[in-house]
Each structure stands twice: as structure tokens, then as C-alpha cells.
C-alpha positions as CSV (number, residue, x, y, z in Angstrom):
1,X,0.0,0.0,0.0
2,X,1.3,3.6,-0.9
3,X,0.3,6.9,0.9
4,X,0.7,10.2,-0.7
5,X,2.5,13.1,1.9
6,X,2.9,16.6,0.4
7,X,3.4,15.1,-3.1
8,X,5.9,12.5,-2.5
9,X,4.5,8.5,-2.9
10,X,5.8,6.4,-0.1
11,X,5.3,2.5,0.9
12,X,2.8,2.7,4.0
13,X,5.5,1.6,6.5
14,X,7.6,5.0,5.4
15,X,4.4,6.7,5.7
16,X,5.2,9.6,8.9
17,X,4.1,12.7,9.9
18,X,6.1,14.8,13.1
19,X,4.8,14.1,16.6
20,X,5.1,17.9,16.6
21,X,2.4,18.3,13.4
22,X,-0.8,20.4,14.7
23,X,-3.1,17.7,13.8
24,X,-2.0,15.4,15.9
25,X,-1.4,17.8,18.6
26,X,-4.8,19.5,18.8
27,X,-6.9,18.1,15.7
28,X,-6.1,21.4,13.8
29,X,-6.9,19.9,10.3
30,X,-9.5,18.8,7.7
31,X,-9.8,16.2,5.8
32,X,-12.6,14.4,3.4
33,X,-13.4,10.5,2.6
34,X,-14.6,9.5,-0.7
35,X,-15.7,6.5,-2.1
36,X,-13.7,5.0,-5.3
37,X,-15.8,2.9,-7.6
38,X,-13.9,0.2,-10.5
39,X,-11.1,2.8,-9.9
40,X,-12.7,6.2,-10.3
41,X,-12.7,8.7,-7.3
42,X,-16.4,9.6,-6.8
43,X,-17.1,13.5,-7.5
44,X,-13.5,14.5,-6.1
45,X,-14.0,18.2,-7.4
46,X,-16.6,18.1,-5.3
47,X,-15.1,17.0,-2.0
48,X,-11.8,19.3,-2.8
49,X,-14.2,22.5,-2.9
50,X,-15.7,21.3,0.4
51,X,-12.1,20.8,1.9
52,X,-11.6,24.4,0.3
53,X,-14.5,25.8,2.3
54,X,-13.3,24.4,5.5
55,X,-9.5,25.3,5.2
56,X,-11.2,29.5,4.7
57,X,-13.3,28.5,8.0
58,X,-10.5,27.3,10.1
59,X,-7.8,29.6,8.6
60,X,-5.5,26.8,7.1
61,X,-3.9,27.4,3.6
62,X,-3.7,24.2,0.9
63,X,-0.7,25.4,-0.7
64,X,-0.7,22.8,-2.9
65,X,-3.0,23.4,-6.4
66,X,-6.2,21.7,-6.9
67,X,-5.4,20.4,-10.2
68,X,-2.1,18.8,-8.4
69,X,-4.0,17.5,-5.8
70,X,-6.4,15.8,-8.0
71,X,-3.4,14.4,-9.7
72,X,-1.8,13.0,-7.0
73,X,-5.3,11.0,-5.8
74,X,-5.6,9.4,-9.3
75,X,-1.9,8.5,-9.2
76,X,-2.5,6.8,-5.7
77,X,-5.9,5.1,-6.3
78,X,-4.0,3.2,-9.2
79,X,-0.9,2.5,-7.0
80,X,-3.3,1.1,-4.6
81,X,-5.3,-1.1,-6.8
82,X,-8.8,-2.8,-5.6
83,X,-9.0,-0.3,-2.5
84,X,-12.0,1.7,-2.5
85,X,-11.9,4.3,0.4
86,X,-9.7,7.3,0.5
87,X,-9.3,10.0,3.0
88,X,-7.5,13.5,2.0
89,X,-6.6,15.2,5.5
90,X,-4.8,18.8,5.7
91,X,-3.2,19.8,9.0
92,X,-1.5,23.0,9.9
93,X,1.4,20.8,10.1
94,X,3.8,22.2,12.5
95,X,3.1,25.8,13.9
96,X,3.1,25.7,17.8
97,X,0.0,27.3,19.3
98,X,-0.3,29.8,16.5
99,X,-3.2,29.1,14.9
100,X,-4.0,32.2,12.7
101,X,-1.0,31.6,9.9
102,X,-0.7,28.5,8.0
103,X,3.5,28.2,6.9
104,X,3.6,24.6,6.1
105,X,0.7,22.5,6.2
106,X,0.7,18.8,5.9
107,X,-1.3,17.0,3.1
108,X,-1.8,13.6,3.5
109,X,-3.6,11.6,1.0
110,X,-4.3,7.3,1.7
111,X,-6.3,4.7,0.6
112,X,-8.5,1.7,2.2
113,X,-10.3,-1.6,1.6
114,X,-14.1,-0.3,2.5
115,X,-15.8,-3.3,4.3
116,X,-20.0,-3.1,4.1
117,X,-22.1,-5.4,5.3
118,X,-24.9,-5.5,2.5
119,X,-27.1,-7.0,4.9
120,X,-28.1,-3.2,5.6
121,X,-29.5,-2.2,2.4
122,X,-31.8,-5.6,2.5
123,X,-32.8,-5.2,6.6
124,X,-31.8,-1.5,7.6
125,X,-30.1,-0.2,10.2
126,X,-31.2,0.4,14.3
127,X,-30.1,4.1,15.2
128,X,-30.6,5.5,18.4
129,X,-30.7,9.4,19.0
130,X,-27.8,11.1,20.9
131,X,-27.8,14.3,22.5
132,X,-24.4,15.8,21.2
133,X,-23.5,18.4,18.4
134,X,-20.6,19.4,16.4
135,X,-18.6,22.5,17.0
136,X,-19.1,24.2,14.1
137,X,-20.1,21.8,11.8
138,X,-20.2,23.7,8.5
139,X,-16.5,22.6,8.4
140,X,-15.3,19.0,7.9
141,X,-12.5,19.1,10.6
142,X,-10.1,17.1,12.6
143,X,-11.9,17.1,16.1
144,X,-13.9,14.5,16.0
145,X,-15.5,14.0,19.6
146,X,-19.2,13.9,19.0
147,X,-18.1,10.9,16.4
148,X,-15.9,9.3,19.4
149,X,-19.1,9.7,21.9
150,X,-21.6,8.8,19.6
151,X,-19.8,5.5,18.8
152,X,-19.4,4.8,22.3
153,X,-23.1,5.1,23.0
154,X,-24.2,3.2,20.0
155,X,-22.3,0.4,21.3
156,X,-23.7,0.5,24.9
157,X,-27.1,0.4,22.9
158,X,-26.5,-2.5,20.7
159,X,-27.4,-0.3,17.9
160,X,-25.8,0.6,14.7
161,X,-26.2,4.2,14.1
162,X,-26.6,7.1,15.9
163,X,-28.8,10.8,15.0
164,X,-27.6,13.4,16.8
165,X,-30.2,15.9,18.7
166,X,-29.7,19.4,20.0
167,X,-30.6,20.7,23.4
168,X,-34.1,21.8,22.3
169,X,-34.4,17.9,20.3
170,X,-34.0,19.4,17.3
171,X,-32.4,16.5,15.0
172,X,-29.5,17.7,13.4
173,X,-27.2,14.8,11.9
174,X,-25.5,11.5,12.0
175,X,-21.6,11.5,13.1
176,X,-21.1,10.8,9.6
177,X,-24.4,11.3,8.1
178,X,-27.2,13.5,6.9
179,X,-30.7,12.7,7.7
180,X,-34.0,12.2,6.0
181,X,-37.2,11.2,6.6
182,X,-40.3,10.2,5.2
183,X,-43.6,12.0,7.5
184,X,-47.1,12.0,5.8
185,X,-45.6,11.3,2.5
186,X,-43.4,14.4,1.7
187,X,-39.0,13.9,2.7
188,X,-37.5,16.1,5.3
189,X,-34.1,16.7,6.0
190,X,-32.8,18.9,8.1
191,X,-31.9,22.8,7.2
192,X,-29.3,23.8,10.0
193,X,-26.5,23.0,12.4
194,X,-25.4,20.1,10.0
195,X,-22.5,19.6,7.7
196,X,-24.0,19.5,4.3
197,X,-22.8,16.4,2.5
198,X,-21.6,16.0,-0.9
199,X,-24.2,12.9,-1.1
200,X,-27.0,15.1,0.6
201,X,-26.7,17.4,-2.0
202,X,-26.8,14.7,-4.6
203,X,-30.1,13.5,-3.1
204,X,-31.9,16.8,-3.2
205,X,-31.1,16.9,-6.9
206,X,-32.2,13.1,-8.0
207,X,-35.5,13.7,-5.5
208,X,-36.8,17.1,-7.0
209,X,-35.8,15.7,-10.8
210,X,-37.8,12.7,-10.3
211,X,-40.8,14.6,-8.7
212,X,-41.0,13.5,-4.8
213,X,-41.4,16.2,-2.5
214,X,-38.5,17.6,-0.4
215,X,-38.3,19.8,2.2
216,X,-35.3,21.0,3.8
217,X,-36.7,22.1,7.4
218,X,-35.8,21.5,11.3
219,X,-37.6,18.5,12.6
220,X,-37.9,18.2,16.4
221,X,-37.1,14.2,17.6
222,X,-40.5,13.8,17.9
223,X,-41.2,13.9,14.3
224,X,-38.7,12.1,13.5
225,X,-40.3,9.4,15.4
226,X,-43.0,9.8,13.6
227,X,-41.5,8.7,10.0
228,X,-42.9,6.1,8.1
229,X,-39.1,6.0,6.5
230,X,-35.7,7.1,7.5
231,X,-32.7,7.4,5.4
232,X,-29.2,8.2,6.4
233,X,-26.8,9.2,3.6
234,X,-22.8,9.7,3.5
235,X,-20.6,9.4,0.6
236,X,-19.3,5.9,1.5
237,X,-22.6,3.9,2.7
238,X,-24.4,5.8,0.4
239,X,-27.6,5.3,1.6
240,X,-28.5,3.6,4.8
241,X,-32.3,2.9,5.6
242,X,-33.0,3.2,9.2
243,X,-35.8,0.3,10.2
244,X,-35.7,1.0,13.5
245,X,-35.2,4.1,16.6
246,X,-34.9,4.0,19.1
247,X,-36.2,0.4,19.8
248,X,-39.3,1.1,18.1
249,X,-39.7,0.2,14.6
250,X,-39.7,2.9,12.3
251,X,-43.2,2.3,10.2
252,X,-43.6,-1.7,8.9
253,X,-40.3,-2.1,10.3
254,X,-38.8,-3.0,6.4
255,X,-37.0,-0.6,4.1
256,X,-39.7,1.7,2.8
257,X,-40.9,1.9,-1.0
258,X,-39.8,5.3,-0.9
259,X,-36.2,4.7,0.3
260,X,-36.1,2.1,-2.0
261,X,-36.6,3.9,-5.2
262,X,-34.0,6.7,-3.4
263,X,-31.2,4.0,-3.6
264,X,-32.1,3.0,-7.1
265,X,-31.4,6.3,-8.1
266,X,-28.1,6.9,-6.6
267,X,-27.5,3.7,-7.7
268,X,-28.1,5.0,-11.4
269,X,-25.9,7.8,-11.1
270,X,-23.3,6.6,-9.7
271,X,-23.2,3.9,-12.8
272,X,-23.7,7.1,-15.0
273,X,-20.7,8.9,-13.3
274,X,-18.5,6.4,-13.2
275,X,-19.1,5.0,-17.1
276,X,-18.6,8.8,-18.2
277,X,-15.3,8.9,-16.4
278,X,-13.9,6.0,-17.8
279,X,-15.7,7.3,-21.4
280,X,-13.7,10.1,-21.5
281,X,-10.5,8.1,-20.4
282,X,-10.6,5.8,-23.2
């Protein structure tokens, strides 16, 4: 396995960052996962605008072009052959406790074997709700403690995902997810306090084109109990139904009609992306 450090391709066991490097020192960094499908990175011009948006929120500086940086993730995904996760994190590298300049920042770019039980997309998934937010979530950073907590608690609930609530139960988000539901046969996800995902995004597009209803509004929890369908979505799951909350089941209990057709779609496009990719390849 290779890993990709400021430009330079080096065999996983060479692979090192300083003990001194600001991401490991206070989780001053961002970073983005994508999903690679038959060797194509999914949308990665969309997740390197995202990691754009976050370096102007936290004050880092990706020194490095775009168009390089793309580069560089192509030239690893076919080093690493048959792995189908990668992670691109940017740290302030090393710079003490100043945290308003940015002199040499630390891109690392790796790769992973993505693991899925597919059982999921046949069953669905129990998720519990968890009261716990992320500091400003807008930006996809390093500091990852409501993910850390939320995990924990799943576990001690013998669930499998997690939807985190706000102090008035407003539902905000997954640790890794975005939200949706299904209530009185119209989608909700929510508007605020959430880090918009590149596969949320995606969603909204596909539902409105094919002519379901959408709204993108607050729900208190107890709306969300009401659902007839939940969905979660990230970019490497895709799309995870939710059959049960909370130890209730969340309408029949099955993976709704709804959710179904949801998945087909983004199924379809991704198909679409990735054959247009490789299209334009050959």
C-alpha cells in the first residue's frame, strides 16, 4: 500500500508525519473521505471544494494546487489497486500554538479496503438518537469528539447508528451522516446546524428531478419518530435505511418503498458517473 505526503508516494511503512504536526497535537486539520468505484474517485472536485471551504473557515492554507491535488489522488488510487476508500486530511502541520498563519501544512492523502455489510441495504439499520452536536459543523475538521461519543453510545445500545439531537431535540445529523425522513408522504431533512454532504446534496437533486417532494426544514425528535421512512446518507454507505429508533420500529419495520426507489437512483448515477469517467478516459 502507498500513501501520498505533500506530493511525495511512499510505501505505508515510510508513511510519517512529526509528533510535533498540529493535527495530531490539537486536531487542527480537515480532511474528506470518498468513495472510489472500479477505480474512479467519486465527484472529487466536489469534495476538494468542500475541503476548500473548510481550510477559509479554520484559517489553514492548501498550498498545494487543486489540479495537483487531483493528480496526485488518481496517481494513488492506481498505485493502490482494488482499495476503494480514500481519506485526504490537511493539518497545519507544524506551527506551535499559533493558529492564525498556515506556513507549512501537511497533506496527506491514503487509501482503504471499504468493508459493508450489505445486509443493511436488504434489513436496515437500528439508530438510536444522541444528545451531542458538532462545533461548528459547516467545516469537515479534525476534532472528532461527538463521532468518538456517539460510537461509544451506539455500542452501549446494541445499535448501529446514531442521530444526533440538539438541546431543544432538534435532530441535526449523523456523526457521519445526513438525515431524512419520510412524514405524511413528503422527505424532510434537516436545514441547519449540520454539515452539508456532498451525497446530501446529490439526493436533493435526484428527489426534485424525479418529482418526490422535499423539504429542507428543522424536525424536532419527535417527528422524526413519527417517520414512516428514514434514510441516512454519506458518501461511503451511500444510503443507509433506518428500520428501526430508538427500539421502536420505524413504520412496517422494512425498508420503505420510498427509500427504496431513493437508492435505485443513486445507484443509477453513480453507474452514470463512473461510465462517463472512464468514457472520456478511453
Amino acid at each position: 500500500m502507498f500513501v501520498c505526503i505533500n506530493g511525495k508516494f511512499l510505501k505505508k511503512k515510510d508513511a510519517k508525519i512529526s509528533v510535533f504536526d498540529n493535527g495530531f497535537l490539537y486536531g487542527d486539520g480537515i480532511y474528506e473521505t470518498i468513495r472510489i468505484y472500479d477505480g474512479v474517485i467519486f465527484e472529487l472536485d466536489e469534495h476538494l471544494k468542500r475541503l476548500q471551504k473548510s481550510a477559509e473557515i479554520t484559517g489553514l492554507e492548501i498550498k498545494w494546487p487543486i489540479a495537483k491535488i487531483m493528480e496526485w489522488a488518481n496517481k494513488l488510487v492506481k498505485l493502490n489497486k482494488g482499495l476503494n476508500r480514500m481519506r485526504i486530511t490537511v493539518s497545519r502541520g507544524e506551527n506551535g500554538l499559533d493558529f492564525n498563519s498556515c506556513e507549512n501544512p501537511t497533506l496527506v492523502i491514503h487509501c482503504e479496503k471499504l468493508r459493508i455489510d450489505p445486509e443493511i441495504y436488504k434489513k436496515g439499520v437500528s439508530a438510536v438518537t444522541f444528545g451531542v452536536e458538532r462545533i461548528r459543523p459547516e467545516a469537515k475538521t479534525l476534532g472528532l469528539m461527538h463521532l468518538i461519543l456517539s460510537q461509544r453510545y451506539i455500542l452501549q445500545k446494541k445499535a448501529q447508528e446514531a442521530i444526533m439531537v440538539d438541546e431543544k431535540n432538534f435532530v441535526r445529523e449523523g456523526p457521519s451522516t445526513n438525515v431524512f425522513a419520510l412524514i405524511k408522504g413528503i422527505i424532510y431533512t434537516p436545514a441547519s446546524h449540520i454539515l452539508i454532504g456532498t451525497t446530501r446534496n446529490r439526493i436533493l437533486e435526484l428527489v426534485k428531478k424525479n418529482g418526490i417532494k422535499i423539504i429542507v426544514k428543522d424536525l424536532k425528535i419527535e417527528e422524526l419518530e413519527s417517520a414512516e421512512e428514514i434514510f441516512l446518507t454519506n458518501k461511503i454507505k451511500e444510503i443507509i435505511p433506518v428500520t428501526k429508533l430508538n427500539g421502536k420500529k420505524v413504520g412496517s419495520g422494512k425498508v420503505g418503498e420510498y427509500t427504496q426507489k431513493i437508492m435505485k437512483l443513486y445507484k443509477d448515477y453513480v453507474k452514470a458517473y463512473v461510465r462517463s469517467v472512464k468514457n472520456n478516459e478511453g
